[in-house]
Each structure stands twice: as C-alpha cells, then as structure tokens.
C-alpha positions as CSV (number, residue, x, y, z in Angstrom):
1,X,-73.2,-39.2,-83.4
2,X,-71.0,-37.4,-80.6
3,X,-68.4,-35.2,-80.7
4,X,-65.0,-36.1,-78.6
5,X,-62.3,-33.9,-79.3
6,X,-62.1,-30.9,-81.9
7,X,-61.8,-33.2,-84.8
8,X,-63.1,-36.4,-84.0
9,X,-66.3,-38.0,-83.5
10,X,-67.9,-41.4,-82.5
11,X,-70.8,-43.2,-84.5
12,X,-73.5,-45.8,-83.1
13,X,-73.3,-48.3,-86.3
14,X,-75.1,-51.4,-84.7
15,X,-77.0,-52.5,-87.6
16,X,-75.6,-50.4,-90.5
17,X,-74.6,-51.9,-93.6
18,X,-73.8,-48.5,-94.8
19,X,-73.3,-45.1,-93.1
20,X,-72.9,-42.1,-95.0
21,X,-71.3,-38.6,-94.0
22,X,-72.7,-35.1,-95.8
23,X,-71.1,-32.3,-95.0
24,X,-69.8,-28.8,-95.8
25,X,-66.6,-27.0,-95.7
26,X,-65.8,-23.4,-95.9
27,X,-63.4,-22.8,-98.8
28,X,-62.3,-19.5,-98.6
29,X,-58.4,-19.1,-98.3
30,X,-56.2,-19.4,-101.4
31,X,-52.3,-20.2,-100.6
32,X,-50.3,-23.2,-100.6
33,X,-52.1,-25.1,-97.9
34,X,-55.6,-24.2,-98.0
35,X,-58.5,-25.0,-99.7
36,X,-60.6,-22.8,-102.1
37,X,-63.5,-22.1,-104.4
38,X,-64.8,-19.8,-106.3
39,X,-66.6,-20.0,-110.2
40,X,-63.1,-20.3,-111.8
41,X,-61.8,-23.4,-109.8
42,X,-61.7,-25.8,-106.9
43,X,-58.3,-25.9,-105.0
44,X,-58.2,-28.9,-102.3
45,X,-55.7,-29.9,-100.0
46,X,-57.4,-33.2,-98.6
47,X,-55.9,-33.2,-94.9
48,X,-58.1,-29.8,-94.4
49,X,-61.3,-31.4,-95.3
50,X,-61.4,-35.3,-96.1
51,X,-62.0,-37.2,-93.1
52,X,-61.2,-41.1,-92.4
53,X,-61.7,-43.7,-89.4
54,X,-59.5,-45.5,-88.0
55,X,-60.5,-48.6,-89.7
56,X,-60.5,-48.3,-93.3
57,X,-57.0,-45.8,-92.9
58,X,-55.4,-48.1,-95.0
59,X,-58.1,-49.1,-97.8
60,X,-57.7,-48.1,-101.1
61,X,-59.6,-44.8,-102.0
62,X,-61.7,-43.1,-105.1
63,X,-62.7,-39.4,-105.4
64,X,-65.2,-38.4,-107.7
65,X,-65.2,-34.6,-108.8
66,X,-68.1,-32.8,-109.8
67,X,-67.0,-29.9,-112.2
68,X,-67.7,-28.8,-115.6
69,X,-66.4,-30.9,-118.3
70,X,-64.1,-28.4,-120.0
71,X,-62.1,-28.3,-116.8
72,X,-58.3,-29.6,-116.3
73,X,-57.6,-31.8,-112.9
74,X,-53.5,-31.3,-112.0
75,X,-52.8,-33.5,-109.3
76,X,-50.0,-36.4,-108.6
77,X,-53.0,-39.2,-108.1
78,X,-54.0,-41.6,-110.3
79,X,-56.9,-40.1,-112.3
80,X,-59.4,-41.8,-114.4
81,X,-61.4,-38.5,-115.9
82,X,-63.3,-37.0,-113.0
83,X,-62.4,-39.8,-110.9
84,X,-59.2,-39.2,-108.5
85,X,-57.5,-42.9,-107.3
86,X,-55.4,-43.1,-103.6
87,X,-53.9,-46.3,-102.2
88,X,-54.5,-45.3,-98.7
89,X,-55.9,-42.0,-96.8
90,X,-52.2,-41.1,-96.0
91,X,-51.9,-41.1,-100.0
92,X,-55.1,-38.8,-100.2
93,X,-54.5,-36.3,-97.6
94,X,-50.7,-36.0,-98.6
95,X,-52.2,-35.0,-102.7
96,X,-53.6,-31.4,-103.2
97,X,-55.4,-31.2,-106.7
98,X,-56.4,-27.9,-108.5
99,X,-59.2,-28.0,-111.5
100,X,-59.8,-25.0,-113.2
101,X,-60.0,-24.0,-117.1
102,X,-57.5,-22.2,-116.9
103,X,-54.6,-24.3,-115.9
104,X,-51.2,-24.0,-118.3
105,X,-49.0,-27.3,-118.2
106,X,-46.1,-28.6,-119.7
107,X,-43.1,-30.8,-118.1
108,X,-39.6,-31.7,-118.6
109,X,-37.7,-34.9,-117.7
110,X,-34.4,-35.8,-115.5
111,X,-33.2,-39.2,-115.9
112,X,-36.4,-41.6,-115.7
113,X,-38.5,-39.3,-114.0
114,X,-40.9,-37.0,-115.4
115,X,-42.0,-33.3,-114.0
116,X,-44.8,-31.5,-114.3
117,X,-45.5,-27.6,-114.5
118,X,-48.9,-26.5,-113.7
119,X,-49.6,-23.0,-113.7
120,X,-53.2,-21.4,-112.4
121,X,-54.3,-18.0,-112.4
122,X,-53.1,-15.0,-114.5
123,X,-49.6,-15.6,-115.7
124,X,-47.7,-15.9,-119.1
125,X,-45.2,-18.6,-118.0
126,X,-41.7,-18.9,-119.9
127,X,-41.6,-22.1,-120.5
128,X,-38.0,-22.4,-122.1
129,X,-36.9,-20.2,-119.3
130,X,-38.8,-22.3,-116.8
131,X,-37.3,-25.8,-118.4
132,X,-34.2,-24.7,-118.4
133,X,-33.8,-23.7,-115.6
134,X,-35.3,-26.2,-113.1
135,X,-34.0,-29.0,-115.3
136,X,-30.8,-27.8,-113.9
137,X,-31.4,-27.9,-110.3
138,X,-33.4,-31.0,-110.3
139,X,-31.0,-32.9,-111.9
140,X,-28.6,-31.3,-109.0
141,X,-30.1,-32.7,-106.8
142,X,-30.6,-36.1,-107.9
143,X,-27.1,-36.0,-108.4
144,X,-26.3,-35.6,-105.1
145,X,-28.8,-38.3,-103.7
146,X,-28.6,-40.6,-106.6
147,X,-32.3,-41.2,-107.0
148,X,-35.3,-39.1,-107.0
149,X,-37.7,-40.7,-104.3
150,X,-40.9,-41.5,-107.0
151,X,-41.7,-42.0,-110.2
152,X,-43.5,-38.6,-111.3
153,X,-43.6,-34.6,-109.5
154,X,-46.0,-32.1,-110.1
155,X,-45.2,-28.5,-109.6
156,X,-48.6,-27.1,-108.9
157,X,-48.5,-23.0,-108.7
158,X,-51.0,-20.6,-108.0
159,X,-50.3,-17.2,-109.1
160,X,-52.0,-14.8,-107.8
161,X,-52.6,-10.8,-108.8
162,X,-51.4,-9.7,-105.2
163,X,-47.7,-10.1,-103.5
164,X,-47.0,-13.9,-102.1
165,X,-44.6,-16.2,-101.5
166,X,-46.0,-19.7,-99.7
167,X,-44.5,-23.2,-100.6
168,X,-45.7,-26.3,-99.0
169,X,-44.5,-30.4,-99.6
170,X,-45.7,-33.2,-100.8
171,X,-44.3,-36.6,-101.3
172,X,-45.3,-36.6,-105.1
173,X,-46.2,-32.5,-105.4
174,X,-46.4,-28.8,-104.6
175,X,-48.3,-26.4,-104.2
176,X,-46.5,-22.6,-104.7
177,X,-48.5,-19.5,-104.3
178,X,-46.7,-17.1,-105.9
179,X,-47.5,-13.2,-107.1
180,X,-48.4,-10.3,-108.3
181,X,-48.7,-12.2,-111.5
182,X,-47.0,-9.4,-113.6
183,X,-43.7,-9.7,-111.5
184,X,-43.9,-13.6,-111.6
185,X,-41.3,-13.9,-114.3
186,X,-39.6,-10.2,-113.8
187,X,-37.9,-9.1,-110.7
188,X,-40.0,-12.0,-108.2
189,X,-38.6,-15.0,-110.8
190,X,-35.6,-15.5,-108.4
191,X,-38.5,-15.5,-105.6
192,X,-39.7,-18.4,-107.7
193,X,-36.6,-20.7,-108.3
194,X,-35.9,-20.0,-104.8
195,X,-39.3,-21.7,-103.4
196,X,-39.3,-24.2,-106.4
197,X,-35.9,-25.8,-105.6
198,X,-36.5,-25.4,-101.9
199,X,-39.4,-27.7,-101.8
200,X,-38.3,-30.3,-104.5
201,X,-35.8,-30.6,-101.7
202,X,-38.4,-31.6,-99.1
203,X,-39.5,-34.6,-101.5
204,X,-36.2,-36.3,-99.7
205,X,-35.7,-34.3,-96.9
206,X,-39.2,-34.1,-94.6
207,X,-41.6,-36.4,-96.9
208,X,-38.7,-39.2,-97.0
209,X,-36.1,-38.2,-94.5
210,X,-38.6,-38.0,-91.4
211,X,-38.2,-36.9,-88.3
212,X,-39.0,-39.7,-86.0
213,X,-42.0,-38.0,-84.1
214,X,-44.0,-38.0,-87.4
215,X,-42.7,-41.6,-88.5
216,X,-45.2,-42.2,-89.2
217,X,-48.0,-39.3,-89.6
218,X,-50.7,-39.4,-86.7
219,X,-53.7,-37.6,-88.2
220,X,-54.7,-37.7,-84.9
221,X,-53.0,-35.5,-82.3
222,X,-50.1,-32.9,-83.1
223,X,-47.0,-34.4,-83.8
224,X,-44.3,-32.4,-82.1
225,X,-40.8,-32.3,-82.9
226,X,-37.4,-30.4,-82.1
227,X,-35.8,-30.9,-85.4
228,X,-37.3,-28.0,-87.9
229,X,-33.7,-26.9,-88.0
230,X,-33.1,-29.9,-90.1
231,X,-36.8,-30.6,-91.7
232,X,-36.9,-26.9,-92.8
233,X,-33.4,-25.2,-91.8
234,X,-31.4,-27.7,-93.8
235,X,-34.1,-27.6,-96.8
236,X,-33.6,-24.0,-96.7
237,X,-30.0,-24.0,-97.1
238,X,-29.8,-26.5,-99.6
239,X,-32.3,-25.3,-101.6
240,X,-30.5,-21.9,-102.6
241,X,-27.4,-23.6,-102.7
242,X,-28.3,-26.1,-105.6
243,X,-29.8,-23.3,-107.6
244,X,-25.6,-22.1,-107.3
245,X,-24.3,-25.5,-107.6
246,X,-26.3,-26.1,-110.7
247,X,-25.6,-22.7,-112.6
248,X,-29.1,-21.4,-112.4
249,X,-27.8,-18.7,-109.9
250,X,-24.7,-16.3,-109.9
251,X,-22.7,-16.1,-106.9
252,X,-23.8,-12.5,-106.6
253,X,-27.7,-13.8,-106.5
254,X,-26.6,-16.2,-104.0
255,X,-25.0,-14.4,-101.5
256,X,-28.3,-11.8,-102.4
257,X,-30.3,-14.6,-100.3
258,X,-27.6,-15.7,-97.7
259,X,-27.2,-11.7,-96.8
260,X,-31.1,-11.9,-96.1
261,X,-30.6,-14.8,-94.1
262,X,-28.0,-12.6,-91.9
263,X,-29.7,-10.0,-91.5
264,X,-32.8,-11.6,-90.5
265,X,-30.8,-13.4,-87.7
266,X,-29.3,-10.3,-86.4
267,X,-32.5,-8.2,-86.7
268,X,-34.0,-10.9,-84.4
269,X,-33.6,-10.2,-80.8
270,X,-35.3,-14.3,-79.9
271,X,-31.8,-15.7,-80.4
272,X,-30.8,-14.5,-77.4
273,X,-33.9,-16.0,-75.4
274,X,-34.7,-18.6,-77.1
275,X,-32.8,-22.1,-78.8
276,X,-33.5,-22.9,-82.6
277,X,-34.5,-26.3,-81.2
278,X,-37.0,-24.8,-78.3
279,X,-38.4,-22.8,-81.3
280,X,-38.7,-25.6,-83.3
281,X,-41.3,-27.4,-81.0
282,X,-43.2,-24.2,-80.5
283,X,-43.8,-23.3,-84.6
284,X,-45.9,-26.3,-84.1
285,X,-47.8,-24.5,-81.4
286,X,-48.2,-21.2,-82.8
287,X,-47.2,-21.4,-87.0
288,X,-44.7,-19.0,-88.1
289,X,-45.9,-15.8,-86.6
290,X,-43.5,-14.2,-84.5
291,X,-45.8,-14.0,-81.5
292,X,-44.2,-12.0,-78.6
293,X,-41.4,-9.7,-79.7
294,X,-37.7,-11.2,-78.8
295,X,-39.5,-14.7,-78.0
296,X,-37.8,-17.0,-80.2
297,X,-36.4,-17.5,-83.8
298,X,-37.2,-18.7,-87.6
299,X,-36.8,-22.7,-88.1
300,X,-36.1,-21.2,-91.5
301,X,-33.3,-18.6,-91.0
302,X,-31.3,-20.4,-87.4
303,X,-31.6,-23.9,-89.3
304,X,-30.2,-22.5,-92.6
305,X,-27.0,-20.2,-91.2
306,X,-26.4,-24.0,-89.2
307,X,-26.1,-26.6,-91.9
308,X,-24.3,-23.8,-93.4
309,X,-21.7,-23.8,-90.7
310,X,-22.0,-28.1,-90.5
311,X,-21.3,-27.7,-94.2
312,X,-18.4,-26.1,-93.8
313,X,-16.9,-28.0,-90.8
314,X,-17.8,-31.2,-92.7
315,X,-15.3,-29.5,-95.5
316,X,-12.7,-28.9,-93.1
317,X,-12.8,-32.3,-91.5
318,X,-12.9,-34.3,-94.9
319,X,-9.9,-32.4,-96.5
320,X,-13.1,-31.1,-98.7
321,X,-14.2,-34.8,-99.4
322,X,-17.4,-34.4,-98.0
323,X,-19.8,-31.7,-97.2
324,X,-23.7,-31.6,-95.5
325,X,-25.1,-33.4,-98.8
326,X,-23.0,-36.9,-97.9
327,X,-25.1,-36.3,-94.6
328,X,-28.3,-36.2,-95.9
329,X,-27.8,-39.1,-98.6
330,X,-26.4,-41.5,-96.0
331,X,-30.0,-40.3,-93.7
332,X,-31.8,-41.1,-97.1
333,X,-30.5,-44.8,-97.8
334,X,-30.0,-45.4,-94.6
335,X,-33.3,-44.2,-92.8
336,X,-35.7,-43.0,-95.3
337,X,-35.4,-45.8,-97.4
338,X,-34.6,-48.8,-94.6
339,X,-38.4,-47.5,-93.3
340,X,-37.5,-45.3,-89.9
341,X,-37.7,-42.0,-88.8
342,X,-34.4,-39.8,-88.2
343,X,-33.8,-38.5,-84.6
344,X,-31.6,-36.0,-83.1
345,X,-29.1,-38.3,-81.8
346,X,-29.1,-40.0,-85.4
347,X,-28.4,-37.3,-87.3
348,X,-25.5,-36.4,-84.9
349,X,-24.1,-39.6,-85.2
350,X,-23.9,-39.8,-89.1
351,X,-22.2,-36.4,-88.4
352,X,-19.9,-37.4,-86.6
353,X,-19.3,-40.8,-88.8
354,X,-18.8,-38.6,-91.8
355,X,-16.6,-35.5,-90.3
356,X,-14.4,-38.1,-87.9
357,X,-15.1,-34.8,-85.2
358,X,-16.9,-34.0,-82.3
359,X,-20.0,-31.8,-83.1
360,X,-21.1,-31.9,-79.0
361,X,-20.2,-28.0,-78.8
362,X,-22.8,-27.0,-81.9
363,X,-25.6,-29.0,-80.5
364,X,-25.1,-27.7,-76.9
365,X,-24.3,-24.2,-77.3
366,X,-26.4,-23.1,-80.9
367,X,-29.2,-25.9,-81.8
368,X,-30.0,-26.2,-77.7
369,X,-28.2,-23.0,-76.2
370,X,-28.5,-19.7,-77.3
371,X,-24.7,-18.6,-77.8
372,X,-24.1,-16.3,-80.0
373,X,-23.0,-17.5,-83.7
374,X,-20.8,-14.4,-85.2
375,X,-17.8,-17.0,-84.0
376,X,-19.1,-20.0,-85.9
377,X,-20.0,-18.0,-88.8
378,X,-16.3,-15.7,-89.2
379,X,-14.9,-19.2,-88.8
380,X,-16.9,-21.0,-91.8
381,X,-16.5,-17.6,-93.8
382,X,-12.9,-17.5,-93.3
383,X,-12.4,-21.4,-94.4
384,X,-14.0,-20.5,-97.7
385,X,-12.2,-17.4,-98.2
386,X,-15.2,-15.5,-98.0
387,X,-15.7,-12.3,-95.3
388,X,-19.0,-10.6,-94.0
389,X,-19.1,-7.1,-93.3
390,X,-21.3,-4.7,-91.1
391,X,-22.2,-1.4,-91.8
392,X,-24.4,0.8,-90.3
393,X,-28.1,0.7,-91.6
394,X,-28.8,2.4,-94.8
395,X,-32.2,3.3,-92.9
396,X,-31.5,6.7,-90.3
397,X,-34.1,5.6,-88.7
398,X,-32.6,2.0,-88.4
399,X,-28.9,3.1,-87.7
400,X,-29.5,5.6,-85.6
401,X,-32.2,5.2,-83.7
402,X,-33.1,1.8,-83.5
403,X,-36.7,1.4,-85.0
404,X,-37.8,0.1,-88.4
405,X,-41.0,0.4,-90.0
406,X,-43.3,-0.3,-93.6
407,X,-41.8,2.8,-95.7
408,X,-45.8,3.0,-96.9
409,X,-47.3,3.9,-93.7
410,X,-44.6,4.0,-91.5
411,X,-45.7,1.0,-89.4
412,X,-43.2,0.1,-86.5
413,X,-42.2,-3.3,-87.0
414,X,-39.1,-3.9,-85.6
415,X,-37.1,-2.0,-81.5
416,X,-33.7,-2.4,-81.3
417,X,-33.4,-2.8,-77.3
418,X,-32.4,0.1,-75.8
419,X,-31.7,2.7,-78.7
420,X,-33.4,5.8,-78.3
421,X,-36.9,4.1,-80.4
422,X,-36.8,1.6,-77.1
423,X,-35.8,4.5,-74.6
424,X,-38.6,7.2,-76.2
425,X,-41.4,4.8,-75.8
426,X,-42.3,3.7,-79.6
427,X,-43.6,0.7,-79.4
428,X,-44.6,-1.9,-82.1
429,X,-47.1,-1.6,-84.7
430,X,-47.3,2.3,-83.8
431,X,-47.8,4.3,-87.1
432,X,-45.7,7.3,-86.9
433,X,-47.9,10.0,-87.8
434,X,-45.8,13.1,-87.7
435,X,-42.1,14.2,-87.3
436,X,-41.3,17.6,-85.5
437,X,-44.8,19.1,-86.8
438,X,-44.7,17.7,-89.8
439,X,-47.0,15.1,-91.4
440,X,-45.6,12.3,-93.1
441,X,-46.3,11.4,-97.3
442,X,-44.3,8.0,-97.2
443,X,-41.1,10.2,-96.4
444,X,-40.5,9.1,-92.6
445,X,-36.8,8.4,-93.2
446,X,-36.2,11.8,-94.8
447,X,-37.9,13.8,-92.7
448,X,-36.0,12.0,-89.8
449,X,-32.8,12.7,-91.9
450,X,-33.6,16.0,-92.3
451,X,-33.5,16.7,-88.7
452,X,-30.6,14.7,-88.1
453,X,-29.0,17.5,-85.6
454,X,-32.4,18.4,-84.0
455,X,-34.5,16.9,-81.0
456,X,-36.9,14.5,-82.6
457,X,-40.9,15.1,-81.5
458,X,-42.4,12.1,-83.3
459,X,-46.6,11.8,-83.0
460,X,-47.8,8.1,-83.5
461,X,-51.0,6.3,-84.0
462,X,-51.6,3.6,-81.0
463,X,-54.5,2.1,-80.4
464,X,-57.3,4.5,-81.6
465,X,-55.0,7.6,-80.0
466,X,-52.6,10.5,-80.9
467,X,-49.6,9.4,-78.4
468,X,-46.4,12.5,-79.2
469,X,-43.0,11.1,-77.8
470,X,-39.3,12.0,-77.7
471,X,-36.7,10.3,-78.9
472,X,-33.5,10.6,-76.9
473,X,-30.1,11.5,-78.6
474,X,-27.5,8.5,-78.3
475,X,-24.6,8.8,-80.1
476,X,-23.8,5.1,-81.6
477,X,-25.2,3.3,-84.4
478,X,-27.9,0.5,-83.7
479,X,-29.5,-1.7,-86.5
480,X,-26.1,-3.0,-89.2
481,X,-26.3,-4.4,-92.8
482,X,-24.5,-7.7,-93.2
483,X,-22.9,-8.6,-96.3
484,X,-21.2,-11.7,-97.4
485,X,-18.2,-11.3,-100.0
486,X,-15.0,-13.0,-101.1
487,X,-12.4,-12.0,-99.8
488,X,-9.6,-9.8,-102.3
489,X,-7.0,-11.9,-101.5
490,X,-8.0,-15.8,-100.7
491,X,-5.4,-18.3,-100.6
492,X,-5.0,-21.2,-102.1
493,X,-6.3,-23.5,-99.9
494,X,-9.3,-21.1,-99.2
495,X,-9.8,-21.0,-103.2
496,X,-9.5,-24.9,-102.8
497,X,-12.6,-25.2,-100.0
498,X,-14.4,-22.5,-102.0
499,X,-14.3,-24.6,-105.1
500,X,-15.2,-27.8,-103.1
501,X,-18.4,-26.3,-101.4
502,X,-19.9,-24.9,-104.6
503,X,-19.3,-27.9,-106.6
C-alpha cells in the first residue's frame, strides 16, 4: 500500500477476493464537526474518519456500532439496533451520529414531517419551551419554500459545561454545540434559537441550494467557491429573521442580533482590503480565524448586512410583493430540485427576474469591490422606516483611544488604525499589565477612565517581556456603537415596507 497525497492511498489487489482496512483515529475534539470519545459516549462525524474508494462511492453501506447495550444511537440514518444503514458514502459522510446513555429526546411535527430533539450532555431541556418555539420557525420556513427538503430532521445538540456556540449542516441533521449547560435555557437560549433556525435553513439553502463548485461533493480535493455570502451570509440573515417573522423573537431581540452584525462590520478594518467574495474563497483556505489583522472579512457578518440590503431593494422594486425569500424559493425549485448547482451569475439573474432592476452596482462595488456600505445600509434603513445611530463607544478605552481588549485579562484584541493604541505601539494580543503605576484587577477601563485628563504610561505583557508605552493624546472619538431603531415618526409608506419585510 502507498501513500499519494495527504488522504489518499493506492492498493496492489491482484488476487484479492477481499481486502480489509484496520485502523485508528484520534477522537479527541468535541464541537459540531468533530469526532469524540470518551467512557460516556461516541460522537462521529463520518467525513473525518470513514474512508471510501472510488469504486464502491455509490454502493449501499452498513455500520455496525460496538457500544454497550443500554446506550441510545440519535442519528438521521436508517438504524436497525446497533446497525447504522446509508444508501451511498455521500449519505454516510453527510450523517454524524451520537450514542451515549445519556441522550434526552423528544420531537414535534410540521406538516408531514417529523423533527427530532436530541440533547447530550448536562442540560434540563424545556421541552414545551423548546416545541413551542421551533415549531414556529420551522413551519416559517416551510411556509416560505413550500416544502421541507426530506422526510425526517434530527436536531442533534451537545451541551457542554463550558461557553460554545458551533452549528454545522446536514441534509437530514445537526449537530449544535452549545454551553455552559446552566445558561443553555437562561440568558444563552436566544444563542440557541439563533443557531437552531440558522441551520434548519441550510437544509435548503447549502445542502439543497448548492453552489455549483460543490455540485456535486468531491471528497477528493477542496472544493472552492466565491459564494459564502450566499451559502452562509444569506443563511445567516434569514435565519434571525424567521425567528421575527414567526413570533419567537421580539423586534427588540432582533435588532439585538442585527446591531451585533453592525458592529462587527465596522469593528473590522478587512472591508477595506478585502471583497466579501475574495474572503469567501479564502475561509476555505484558512477556516474562520481572522488570520492577519485588517485581511479580510466574515462570510457570516458581509453576507448577512447584503441579503439584508437585496431584501430590501427586492421590496422596493416589487411595490413590497417580493422580498429575498421569492429568490431563494425560485433557486430551490428551480436548481436544487431540477438537480444543478447555483452560480454567481444565476443567482444574479433570478435577481434580476424577480426585482425587474439592475443589481450590476452591488455585485461590482460590495460582493467584488470593497466600497464602503453606510450608503446601501441608510438607504435600506430609511425604506423601512428604520434609522441606525452611532455613538461613541461605551468602552474609554474603545472611544477614545482606539484599542479593545478581554475585560478578564485585558487581552488586546482589536487597533483602531491610527488612534493613539496604533500610534503608542500596543499591538495585538498584548496583555496590559499596568496603567500609570498601577496594577490592573480586571479594572483596565476604570483605571484608564480615571486618568482621563492625564498622560497614560501603560506596561504590557508581549512575548515573555515587560514592554511600558505611551499613549498619545488625540482629541476625537475612535471605536462607535451602532444601533438600529425605528424611526419616531415613519410614514406611511415606510410603515407599509416595514409591515411587508417582517411578514
């Protein structure tokens, strides 16, 4: 047997009747896309660990699980006791399963199809809370589309007893990480809907709606693509906004997420270097990590404050007829379902179709260009009667001189170019140690506050040293906080749009 690239390898089979593969595979990360196990369960995502060849890809698949026999199996394939069923490796890889003793289930049904809610780990779901409210924006979204792509969903959620938030998609499933357990269902239960209804989303949008670089799949190679302003931008737009459309938020709790959405994109120097499409390609090259400071953007935050502006313009264009969700059902029926993958240039067109306008200007200048979008969004804002404001940061530290940091150990995370952070020489991931003498308890912003009117002598851990720097004096504010409202006064046709886009 010889090894040809990273994850593939060739085998000398003249005269085998049979050849069989043993191997192990370190199981040691627990969040939605990894593997894991421990004495209290097995977690597997099959495309980490399962391998195939080329020439049984499509055969029909069985899984047999070794575990105790008081153990539950939650997963979306076919299961015959320990024994897991796929039609196809594609099926396999695409079907994460957890068994443990301790998993908590119960489901709830929309229409024909029935959902499952599968909770591992330490938590105390509430289960007529929980029923309640995804009921709601399920059915929301089938609504909108019409159909729900298949037959039966499993919402598989880990919980765990330390802070996370991880979602990833399946065609037929989820897997959630979610914690600290205690906070599940008290203040991080919006955390939960919001992750929830964002990938039931992705059942049509990514897993049938597909970009057509990865229509279909190649387990092979990397399978890069331009469009995670749609795959993930327009998922995470739509995914808040159903949880409004169906009741299960307040408008307040909405505009709680599209604030953070704001602020995010104007805390993030990249949109000035760097295209939402450009960045696109590279999170397939790097993951989500920010890599160099002021590189590029979020998939996530660009993509979401887009459709929300395509939304809108859609609105406009339709005399409030249509919006973004038209878009995606007419991609659905006639893409998703007709068998072919969704391009750039399709996606425009069906646009353009629906609106009867030209959208050359947002695909040049903010999906491909880097233009600023304070125009697009006021616009959009102003349509719905709706207004963002921007105040100085709460933070001192923020607003006035252009650094923000982890309030625990006063971590630098974040320069605002050229404020007096930039100009003094802080530089990220410095720990800021001391403020004029004094050593820091959590307090950084007060004792920064506190000398407000003084020259600032700040001592910061870098690298194994003590570094001491100045910061300069520069009278302006840096860092803002954006807020979305509506407006005191809307009009009439404003209360008109406003009714139309929530609906």
């Amino acid at each position: 047997m010889n090894k040809l690239t990273k994850d593939c390898w060739s085998v000398f089979t003249e005269g085998c009747k049979e050849i069989r593969v043993d191997y192990r595979y370190y199981a040691a990360e627990l969040n939605a896309g990894s593997s894991f196990l421990s004495e209290e369960q097995l977690y597997v995502n099959p495309v980490n660990c399962f391998i195939f060849s080329k020439e049984q890809f499509s055969e029909s698949i069985e899984l047999e699980l070794n575990i105790p026999p008081f153990w539950q199996v939650a997963t979306s394939l076919r299961a015959n006791d320990t024994t897991l069923m796929a039609d196809n490796f594609d099926e396999l890889a695409d079907s994460p399963f957890i068994c443990s003793a301790h998993l908590q289930h119960d489901e709830y049904k929309v229409n024909e199809t029935l959902f499952h809610l599968w909770f591992n780990g330490e938590s105390k779901p509430d289960w007529d809370r929980l029923k309640t409210d995804f009921s709601a924006f399920t059915k929301a979204q089938i609504e909108k589309f019409g159909e729900f792509p298949v037959s039966e969903y499993h919402f598989l959620f880990q919980i765990l007893p330390y802070k996370a938030y991880h979602g990833v998609e399946h065609c037929k499933s989820t897997v959630i990480a979610l914690g600290p357990s205690y906070d599940v269902f008290g203040d991080e239960y919006k955390e939960l809907l919001g992750v929830s209804s964002h990938e039931l989303y992705h059942t049509w949008n990514v897993k049938a709606i597909r970009p057509i670089e990865m229509h279909p799949y190649d387990f092979t190679k990397e399978n890069y693509s331009q469009l995670g302003f749609i795959c993930e931008g327009v998922t995470t737009y739509m995914g808040d906004l159903f949880l409004l459309k169906s009741g299960v938020f307040t408008l307040e709790q909405y505009f709680n997420e599209l604030n953070g959405q704001l602020q995010k994109h104007f805390d993030n120097f990249g949109r000035f270097n760097y295209s939402v499409a450009e960045s696109s390609f590279d999170t397939w090259l790097d993951g989500y990590v920010p890599g160099a400071p002021g590189r590029k953007v979020s998939i996530y935050t660009e993509g979401c404050l887009l459709a929300f502006v395509t939304d809108v313009r859609i609105l406009r264009a339709t005399n409030n007829h249509y919006g973004l969700d038209e878009v995606m059902k007419r991609l659905y029926y006639d893409f998703a379902l007709a068998g072919k993958g969704v391009s750039e240039s399709d996606y425009k067109e069906v646009l353009e179709n629906i609106s009867g306008t030209s959208f050359d200007d947002l695909f040049n200048d903010y999906i491909h260009g880097t233009r600023p979008y304070e125009s697009i969004l006021l616009e959009s804002f102003e349509y719905l009667g709706l207004e963002m404001e921007h105040v100085p940061a709460k933070s001192y530290a923020a607003g006035k001189l252009g650094f923000k940091s982890i309030k625990s150990n006063a971590r630098v995370t974040a320069i605002y170019p050229g404020s007096p952070a930039f100009l003094g020489g802080l530089m990220l991931d410095d720990e800021v140690i001391s403020v004029n003498g004094y050593k820091l308890n959590a307090d950084l912003d007060k004792w920064l506050s506190y000398f407000a009117d003084t020259e600032k002598n700040l001592v910061v851990q870098r690298a194994g040293r003590h570094i001491a720097l100045r910061l300069p004096e520069v009278q302006r504010y840096f860092y803002s906080d954006y807020t979305v409202k509506v407006q005191d006064k809307p009009i009439g046709s404003q209360k008109k749009a406003f009714e139309a886009w929530k609906k």
